[in-house]
matplotlib code that plots the C-alpha trace (Angstrom):
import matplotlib.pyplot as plt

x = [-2.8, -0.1, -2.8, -4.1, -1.4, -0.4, -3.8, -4.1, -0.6, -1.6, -0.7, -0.3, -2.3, -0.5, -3.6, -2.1, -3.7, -6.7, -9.1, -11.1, -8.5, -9.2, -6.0, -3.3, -0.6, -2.9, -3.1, -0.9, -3.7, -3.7, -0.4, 2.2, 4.0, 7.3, 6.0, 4.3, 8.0, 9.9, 6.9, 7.2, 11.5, 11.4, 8.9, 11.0, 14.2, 12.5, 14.0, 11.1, 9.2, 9.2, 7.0, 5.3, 2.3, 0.6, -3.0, -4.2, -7.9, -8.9, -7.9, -9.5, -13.2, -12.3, -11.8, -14.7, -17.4, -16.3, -16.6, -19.6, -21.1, -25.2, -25.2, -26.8, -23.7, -21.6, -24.0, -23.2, -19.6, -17.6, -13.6, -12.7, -13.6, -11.6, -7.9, -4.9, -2.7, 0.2, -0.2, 2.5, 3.8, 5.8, 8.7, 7.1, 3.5, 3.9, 6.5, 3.7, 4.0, 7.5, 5.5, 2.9, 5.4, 7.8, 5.2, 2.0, 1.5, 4.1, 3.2, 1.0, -0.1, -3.4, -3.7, -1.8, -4.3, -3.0, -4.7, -4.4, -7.5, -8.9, -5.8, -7.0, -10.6, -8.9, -7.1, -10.2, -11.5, -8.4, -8.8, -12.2, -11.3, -8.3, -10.5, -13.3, -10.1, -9.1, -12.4, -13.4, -9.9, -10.4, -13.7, -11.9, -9.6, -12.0, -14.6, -11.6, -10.9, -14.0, -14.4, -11.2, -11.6, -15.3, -13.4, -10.8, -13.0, -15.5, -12.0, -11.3, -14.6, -14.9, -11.4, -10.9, -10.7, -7.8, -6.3, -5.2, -6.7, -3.8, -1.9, -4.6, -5.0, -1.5, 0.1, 2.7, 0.8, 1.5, -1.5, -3.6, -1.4, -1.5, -5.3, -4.5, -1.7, -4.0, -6.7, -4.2, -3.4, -6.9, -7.2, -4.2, -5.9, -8.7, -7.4, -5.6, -8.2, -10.5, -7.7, -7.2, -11.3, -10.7, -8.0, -10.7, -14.0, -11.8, -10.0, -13.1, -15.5, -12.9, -12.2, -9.4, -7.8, -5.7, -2.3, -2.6, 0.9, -0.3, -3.2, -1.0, 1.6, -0.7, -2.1, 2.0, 1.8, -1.5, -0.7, 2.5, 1.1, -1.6, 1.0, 1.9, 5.8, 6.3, 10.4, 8.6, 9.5, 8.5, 11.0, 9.8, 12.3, 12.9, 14.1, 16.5, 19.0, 18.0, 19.1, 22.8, 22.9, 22.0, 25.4, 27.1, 29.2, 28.0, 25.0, 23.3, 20.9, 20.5, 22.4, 20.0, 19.0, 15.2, 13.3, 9.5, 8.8, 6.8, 3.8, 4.2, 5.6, 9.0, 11.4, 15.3, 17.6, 20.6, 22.7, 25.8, 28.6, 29.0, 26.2, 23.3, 21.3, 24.0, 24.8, 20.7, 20.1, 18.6, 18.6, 18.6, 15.3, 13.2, 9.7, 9.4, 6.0, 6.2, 8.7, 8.3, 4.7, 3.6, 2.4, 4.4, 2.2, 1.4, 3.4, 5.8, 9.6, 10.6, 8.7, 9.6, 13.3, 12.6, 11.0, 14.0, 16.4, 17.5, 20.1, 23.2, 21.0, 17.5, 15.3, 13.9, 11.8, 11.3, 9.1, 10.2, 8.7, 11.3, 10.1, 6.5, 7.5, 7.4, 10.3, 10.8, 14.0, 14.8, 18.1, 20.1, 20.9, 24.7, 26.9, 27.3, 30.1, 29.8, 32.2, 31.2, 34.6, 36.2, 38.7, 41.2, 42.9, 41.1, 44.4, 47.8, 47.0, 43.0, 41.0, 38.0, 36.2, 33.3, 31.0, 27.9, 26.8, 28.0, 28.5, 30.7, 34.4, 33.7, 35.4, 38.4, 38.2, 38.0, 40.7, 43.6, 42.1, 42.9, 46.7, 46.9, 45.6, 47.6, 45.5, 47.2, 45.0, 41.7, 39.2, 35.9, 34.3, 31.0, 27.4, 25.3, 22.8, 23.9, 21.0, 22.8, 23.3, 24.8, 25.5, 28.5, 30.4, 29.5, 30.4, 33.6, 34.0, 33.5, 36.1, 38.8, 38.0, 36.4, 39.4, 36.6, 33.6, 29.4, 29.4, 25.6, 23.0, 19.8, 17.4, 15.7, 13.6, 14.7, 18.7, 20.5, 23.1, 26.1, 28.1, 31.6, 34.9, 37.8, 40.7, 44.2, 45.6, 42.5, 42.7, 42.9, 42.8, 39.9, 36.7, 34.1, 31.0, 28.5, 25.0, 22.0, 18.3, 19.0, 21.6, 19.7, 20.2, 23.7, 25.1, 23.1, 24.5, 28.4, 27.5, 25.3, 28.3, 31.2, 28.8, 28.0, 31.9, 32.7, 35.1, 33.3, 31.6, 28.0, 27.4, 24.6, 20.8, 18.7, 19.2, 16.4, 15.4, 15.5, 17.0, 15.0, 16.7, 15.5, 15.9, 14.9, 12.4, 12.4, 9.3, 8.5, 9.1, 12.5, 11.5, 11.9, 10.5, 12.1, 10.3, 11.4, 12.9, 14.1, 15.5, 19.0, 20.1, 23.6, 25.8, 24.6, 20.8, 19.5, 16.8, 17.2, 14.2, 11.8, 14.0, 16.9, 20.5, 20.4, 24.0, 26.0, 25.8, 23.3, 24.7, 23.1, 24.7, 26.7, 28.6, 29.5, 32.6, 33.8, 32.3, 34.1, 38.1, 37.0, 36.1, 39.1, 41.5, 40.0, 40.1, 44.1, 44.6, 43.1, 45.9, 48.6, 47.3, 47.3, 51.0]
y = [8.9, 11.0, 13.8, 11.7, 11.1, 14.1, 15.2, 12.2, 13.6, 17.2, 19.1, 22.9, 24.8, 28.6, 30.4, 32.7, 36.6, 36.4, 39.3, 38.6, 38.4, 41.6, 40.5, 43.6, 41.3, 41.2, 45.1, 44.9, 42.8, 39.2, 37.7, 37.9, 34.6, 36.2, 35.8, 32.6, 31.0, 32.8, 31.4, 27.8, 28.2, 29.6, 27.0, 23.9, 25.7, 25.0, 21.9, 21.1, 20.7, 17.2, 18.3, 21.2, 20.8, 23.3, 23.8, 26.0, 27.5, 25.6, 22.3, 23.5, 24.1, 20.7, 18.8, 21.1, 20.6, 16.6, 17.0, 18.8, 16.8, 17.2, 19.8, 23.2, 24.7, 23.6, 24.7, 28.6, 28.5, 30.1, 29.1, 33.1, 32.3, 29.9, 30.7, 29.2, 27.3, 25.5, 22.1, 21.3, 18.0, 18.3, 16.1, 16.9, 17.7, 18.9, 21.6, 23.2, 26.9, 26.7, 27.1, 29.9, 32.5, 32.6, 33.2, 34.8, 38.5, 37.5, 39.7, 37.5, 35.0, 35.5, 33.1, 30.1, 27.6, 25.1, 22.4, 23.8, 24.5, 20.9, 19.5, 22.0, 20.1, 17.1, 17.8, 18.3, 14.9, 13.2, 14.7, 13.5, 10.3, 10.6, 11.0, 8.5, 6.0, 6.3, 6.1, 2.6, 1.8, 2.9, 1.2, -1.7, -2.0, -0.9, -3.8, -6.3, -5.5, -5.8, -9.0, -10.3, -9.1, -11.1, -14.0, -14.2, -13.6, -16.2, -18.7, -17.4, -18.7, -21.7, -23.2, -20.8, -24.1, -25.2, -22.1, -19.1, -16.4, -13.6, -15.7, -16.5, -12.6, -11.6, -8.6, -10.1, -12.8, -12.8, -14.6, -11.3, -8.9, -10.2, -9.5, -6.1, -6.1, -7.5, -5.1, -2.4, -4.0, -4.4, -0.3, 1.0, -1.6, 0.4, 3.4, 2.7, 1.6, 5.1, 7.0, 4.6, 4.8, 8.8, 9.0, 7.0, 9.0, 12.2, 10.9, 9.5, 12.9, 15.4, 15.9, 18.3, 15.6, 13.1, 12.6, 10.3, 10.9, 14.4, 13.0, 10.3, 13.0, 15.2, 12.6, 12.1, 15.8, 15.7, 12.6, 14.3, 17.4, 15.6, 13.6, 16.3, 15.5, 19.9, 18.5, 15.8, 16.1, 14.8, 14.4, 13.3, 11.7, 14.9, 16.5, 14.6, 16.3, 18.6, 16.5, 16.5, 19.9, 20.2, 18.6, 20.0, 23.2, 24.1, 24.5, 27.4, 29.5, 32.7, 31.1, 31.0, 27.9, 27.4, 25.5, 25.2, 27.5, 25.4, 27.2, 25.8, 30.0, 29.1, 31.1, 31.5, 29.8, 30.6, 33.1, 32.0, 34.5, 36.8, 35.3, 37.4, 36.9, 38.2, 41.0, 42.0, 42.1, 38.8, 38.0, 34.3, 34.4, 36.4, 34.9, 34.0, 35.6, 35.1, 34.1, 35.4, 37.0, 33.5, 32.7, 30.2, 29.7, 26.1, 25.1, 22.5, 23.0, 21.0, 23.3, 26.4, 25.8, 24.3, 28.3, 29.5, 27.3, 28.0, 29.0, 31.7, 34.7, 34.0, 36.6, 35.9, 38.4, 37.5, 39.2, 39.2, 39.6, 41.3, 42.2, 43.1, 44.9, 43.4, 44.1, 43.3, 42.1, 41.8, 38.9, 37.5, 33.7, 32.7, 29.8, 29.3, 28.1, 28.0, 29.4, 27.6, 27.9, 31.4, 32.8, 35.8, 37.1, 39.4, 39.9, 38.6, 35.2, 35.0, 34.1, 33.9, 30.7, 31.3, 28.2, 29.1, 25.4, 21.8, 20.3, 17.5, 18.5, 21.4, 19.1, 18.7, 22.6, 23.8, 21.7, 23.1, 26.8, 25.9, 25.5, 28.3, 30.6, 31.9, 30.5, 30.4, 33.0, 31.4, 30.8, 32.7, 29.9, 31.5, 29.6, 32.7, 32.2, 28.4, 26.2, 23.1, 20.1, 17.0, 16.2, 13.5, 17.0, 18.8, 15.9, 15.6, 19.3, 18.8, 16.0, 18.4, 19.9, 16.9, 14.4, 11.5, 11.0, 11.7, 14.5, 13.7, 10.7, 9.9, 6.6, 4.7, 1.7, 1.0, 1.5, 4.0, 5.6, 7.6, 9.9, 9.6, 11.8, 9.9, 12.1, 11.9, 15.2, 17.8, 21.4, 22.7, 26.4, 28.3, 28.6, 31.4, 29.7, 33.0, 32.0, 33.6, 32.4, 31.5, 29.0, 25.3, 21.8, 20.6, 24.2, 23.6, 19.8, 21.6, 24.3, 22.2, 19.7, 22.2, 23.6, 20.6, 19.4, 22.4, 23.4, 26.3, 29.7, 30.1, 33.4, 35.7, 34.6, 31.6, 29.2, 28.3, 24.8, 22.2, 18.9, 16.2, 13.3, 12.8, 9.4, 8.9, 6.4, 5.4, 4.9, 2.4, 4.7, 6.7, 9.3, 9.7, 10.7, 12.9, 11.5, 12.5, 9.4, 10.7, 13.5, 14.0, 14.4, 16.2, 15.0, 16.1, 14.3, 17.9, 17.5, 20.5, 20.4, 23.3, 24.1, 25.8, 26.1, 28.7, 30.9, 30.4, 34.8, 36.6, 39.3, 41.6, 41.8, 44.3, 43.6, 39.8, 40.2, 42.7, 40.8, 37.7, 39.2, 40.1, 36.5, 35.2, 37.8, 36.8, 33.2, 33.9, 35.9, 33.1, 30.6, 32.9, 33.2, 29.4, 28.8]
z = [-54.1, -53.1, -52.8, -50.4, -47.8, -47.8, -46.6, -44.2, -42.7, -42.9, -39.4, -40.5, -43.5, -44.5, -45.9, -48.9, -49.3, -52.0, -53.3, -49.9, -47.9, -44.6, -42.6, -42.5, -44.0, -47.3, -47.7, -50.7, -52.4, -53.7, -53.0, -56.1, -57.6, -56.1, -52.7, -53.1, -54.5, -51.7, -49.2, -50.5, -50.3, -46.5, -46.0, -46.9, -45.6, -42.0, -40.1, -38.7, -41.9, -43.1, -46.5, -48.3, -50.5, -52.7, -53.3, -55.9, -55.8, -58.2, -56.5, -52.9, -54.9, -56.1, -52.9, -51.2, -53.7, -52.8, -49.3, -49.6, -52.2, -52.3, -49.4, -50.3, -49.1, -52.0, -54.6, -52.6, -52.5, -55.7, -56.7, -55.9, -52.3, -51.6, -50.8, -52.1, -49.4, -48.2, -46.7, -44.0, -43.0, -39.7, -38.5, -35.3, -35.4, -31.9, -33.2, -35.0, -33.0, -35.2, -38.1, -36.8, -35.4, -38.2, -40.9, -39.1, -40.3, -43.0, -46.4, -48.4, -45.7, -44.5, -41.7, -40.5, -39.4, -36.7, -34.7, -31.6, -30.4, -31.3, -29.0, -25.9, -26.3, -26.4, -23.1, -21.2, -22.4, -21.5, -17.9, -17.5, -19.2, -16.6, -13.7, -14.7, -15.0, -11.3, -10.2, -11.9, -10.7, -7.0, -7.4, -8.3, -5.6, -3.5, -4.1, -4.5, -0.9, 0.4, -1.4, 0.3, 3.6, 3.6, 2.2, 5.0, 7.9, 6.7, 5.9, 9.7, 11.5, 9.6, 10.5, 14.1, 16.0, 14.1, 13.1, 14.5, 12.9, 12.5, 10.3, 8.3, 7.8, 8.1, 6.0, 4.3, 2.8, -1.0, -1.6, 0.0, -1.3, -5.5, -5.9, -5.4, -7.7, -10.9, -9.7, -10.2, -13.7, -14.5, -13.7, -15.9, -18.5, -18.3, -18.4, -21.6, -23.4, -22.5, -24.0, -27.4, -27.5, -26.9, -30.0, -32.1, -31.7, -32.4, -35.5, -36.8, -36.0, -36.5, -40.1, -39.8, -37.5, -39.9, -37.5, -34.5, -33.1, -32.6, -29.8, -28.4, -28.2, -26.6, -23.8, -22.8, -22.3, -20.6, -18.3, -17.1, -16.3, -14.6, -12.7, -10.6, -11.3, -11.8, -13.2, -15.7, -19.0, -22.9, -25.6, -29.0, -31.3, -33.6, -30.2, -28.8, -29.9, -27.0, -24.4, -26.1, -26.4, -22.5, -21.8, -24.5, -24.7, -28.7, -30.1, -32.2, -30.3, -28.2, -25.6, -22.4, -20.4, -19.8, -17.3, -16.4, -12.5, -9.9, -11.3, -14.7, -16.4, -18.6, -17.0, -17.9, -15.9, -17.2, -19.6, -21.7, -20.9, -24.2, -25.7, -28.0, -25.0, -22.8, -24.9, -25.2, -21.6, -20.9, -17.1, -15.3, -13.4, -16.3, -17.2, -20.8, -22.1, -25.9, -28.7, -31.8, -31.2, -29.6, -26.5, -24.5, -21.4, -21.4, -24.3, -23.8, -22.7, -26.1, -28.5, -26.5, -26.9, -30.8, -31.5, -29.9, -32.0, -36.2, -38.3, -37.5, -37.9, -36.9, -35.5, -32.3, -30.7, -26.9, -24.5, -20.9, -17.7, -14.8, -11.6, -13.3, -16.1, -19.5, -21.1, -25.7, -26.7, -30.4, -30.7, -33.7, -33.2, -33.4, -32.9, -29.1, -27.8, -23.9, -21.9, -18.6, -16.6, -15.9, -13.5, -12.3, -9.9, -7.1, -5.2, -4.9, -3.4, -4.0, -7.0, -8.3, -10.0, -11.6, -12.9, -15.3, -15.6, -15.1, -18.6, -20.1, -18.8, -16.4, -13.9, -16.2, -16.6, -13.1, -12.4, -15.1, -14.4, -10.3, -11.7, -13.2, -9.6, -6.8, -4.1, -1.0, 0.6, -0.5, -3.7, -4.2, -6.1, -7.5, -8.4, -8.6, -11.6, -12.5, -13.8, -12.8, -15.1, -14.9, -11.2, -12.0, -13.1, -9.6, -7.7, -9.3, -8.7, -4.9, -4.9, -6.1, -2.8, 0.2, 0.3, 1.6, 2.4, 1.1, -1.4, -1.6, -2.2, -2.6, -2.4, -5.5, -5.3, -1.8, -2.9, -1.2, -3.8, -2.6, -4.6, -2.1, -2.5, -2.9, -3.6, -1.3, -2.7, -2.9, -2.6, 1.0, 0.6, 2.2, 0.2, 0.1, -1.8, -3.5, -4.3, -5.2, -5.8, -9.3, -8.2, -9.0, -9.0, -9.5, -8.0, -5.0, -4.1, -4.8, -2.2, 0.4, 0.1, 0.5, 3.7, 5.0, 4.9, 6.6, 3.4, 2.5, 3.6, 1.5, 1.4, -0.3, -1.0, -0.5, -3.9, -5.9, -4.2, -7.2, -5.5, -7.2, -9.3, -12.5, -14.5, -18.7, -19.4, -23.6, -25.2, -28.1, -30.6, -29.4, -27.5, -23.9, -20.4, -18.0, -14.4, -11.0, -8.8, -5.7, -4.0, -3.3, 0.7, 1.8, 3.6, 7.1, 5.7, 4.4, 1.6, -1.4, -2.9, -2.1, 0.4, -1.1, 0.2, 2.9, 3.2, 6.1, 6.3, 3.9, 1.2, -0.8, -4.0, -4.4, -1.5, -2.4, -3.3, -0.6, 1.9, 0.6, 0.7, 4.2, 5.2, 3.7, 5.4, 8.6, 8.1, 7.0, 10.8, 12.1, 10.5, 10.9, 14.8, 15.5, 13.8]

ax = plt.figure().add_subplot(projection="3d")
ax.plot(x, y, z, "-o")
ax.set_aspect("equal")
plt.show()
């Protein structure tokens, strides 16, 4: 029995090297018991294995000669060529590329088999089945509409002496509009029931197919991407701990920040100061091409950052696309603890603020680091390469800044919500804002805010354009959707998103920072002018 559930849970199976084995990791010949035990150990050791089970030759012959039982191919086959194998039970069947890259080519593993070919059929069956859904459902509203519009113009000429007609037919009639709602209920119905039948006729003809959370999994993923939503995200339960370590300043890792471009490439959106990634050359803005030997394109953000996550002293082998050359990077993992606040001074009465990310507390931090500056002659406040994060943190960052007023908002259901400044003592020194195209999301609202309030002077390149609110929907069983709401509008009713932050004066690079003493020095002639 416990056989049994094991192979009705079974998600990945690592093929061991046998006397037939051709692969190059079996040149040393059939794989020794030392390997097999060290196998197994590294095997368990992985937090994203749930259970490991063994199976001997002698018990695969076994449970083929039953499968195969009075087929001519079963009277053929011989114990010898059969491999040995190790059954794997996932935490998170999704998280099965976990598995693949840390033990493919691996000396005595021929081949680890996963199930990802048989979840890239069942995406194109979930897109027609996608398709055919809307169409029954247009067809639905479509006849529904048709059938009321007959019905009111008949109701119309029968009672026109009595009646007048535009009220009968008029737009805000509940009684019109709820046929369409149920219609619209009857359609997602529908739809629901294509993809439960879809999940069956797989689970029932696909042999090697024993998990269903790995196909309802994998229509979440194939619904959002058909959505069209490019910020849409799917946590499962074993990855929550994602979203906390999003917010949080320690983790252990490589230290980079990943997001999903507009055309769908994972690309690195930000570097941890002093970090293994730092240190290796990694670059905010770099395309993400494989981790570990695997190919990422099309995986999902989740298992991307799961491949990239272990114990202090991991190997993860990442290679890089920069500006069209492919570039191989071989890091250690480490403890990370984020350094997202950092300052000094530039001159006698300037500083410099630089912000890698908004986090818990990077309010609370900008604020005792302002202290501790000489600032009479104005702040360089620097965004260039910051992903974002939480907004509440870069609103609260503005207000140290905008005494009243919009810092930003944005509109949800038909509310209009306004993050407002409300600070009687802020900061009144002059401000030079740099960005760059990497700058994103939160960093953009702080510099379109400090622009818009006339407290600032953006200067360098265009930012990146992400300006899109994003709410978490739980599901049933714990996990979570990341869906876009709204989009956020500055204060003077710009909208971010694809649009970018554009600098009040563009700056190449390397003059930034000279280019920013200047401004201030003028700005301080022009105070010292007017008093």
């Amino acid at each position: 029995m416990m056989k049994d559930y094991w192979y009705d849970k079974i998600e990945v199976s690592v093929y061991l090297c046998g006397a037939l084995s051709e692969s190059s990791s079996c040149s040393g010949g059939v794989i020794t018991d030392a390997q097999r035990m060290e196998i197994q150990k590294d095997l368990q050791d992985l937090p994203v294995v749930e259970a490991v089970y063994y199976e001997s030759q002698s018990e695969a012959f076994t449970r083929f000669q039953e499968r195969f039982k009075g087929s001519a191919i079963a009277q053929n086959v011989t114990q010898d060529q059969l491999p040995e194998s190790f059954r794997v039970k996932l935490t998170d069947p999704t998280q099965f590329a976990v598995v693949q890259s840390a033990f493919s080519g691996r000396p005595g593993v021929d081949v680890v088999q996963d199930q990802r070919s048989i979840l890239e059929k069942f995406f194109r069956l979930l897109n027609v089945l996608r398709d055919g859904a809307l169409a029954i459902g247009f067809a639905s509203v479509l006849t529904a509409a048709l059938l009321i519009s007959n019905t009111l113009r008949i109701a119309a000429f029968n009672r026109r002496r009595e009646t007048n007609v535009m009220k009968l037919v008029g737009a805000s009639s509940f009684s019109i509009q709820l046929p369409f709602i149920l219609e619209g209920i009857f359609a997602t119905l529908v739809a629901s029931a294509l993809v439960d039948q879809a999940i069956n006729e797989i689970l029932a003809n696909q042999p090697d197919v024993t998990d269903r959370v790995v196909l309802e999994r994998a229509a979440i993923e194939a619904a959002l991407k058909a959505s069209g939503d490019e910020w849409a995200n799917y946590f499962p339960p074993s990855a929550l701990e994602i979203l906390d370590e999003r917010n949080s300043n320690q983790f252990t890792g490589i230290g980079v920040t990943l997001r999903k471009s507009r055309g769908g490439v994972i690309e690195i959106s930000g570097v941890d100061s002093k970090s293994p990634a730092d240190q290796g050359g990694v670059k905010a803005g770099d395309q993400l091409l494989t981790v570990n030997g695997t190919n990422v394109q099309g995986a999902s953000l989740t298992s991307v950052i799961a491949m990239m996550r272990g114990e202090v002293g991991k190997k993860i082998d990442l290679l890089i696309s920069r500006e069209s050359q492919k570039i191989l990077l071989s890091l250690n993992s480490q403890k990370i603890e984020a350094i997202n606040v950092e300052s000094r001074q530039v001159s006698k009465e300037v500083g410099l603020l630089s912000i890698a990310n908004f986090s818990t507390g990077t309010a609370l931090s900008v604020e005792k680091v302002l202290s501790g500056l000489n600032i009479k002659g104005g702040l360089i406040l620097d965004l260039r390469n910051n992903p974002g994060g939480i907004v509440s943190e870069a609103v609260n960052v503005a207000q140290l800044f905008i005494g009243n007023g919009t810092i930003v908002s944005y509109r949800v259901s038909g509310e209009e919500r306004v993050y407002a400044a409300r600070n009687s003592k802020p900061f009144t020194m002059p401000i030079i804002v740099m960005i760059n195209r990497e700058t994103a999301s939160a960093a953009e609202i702080l510099a379109a805010a400090l622009q818009d309030r006339n407290r600032g002077v953006v200067i360098g390149e265009k930012s990146y354009g992400k300006g899109s609110v994003q709410e978490f929907v739980t599901l049933d069983d714990g996990s979570k959707l990341e869906l876009t709401v709204a989009l956020y509008v500055t204060p003077s009713g710009r909208t971010i998103e694809g649009e970018g932050v554009t600098p009040d004066l563009s700056v190449k690079t390397e003059e930034l920072g000279s280019k920013a003493l200047q401004i201030l020095g003028g700005l301080a002639a022009l105070t010292t002018n007017k008093s």
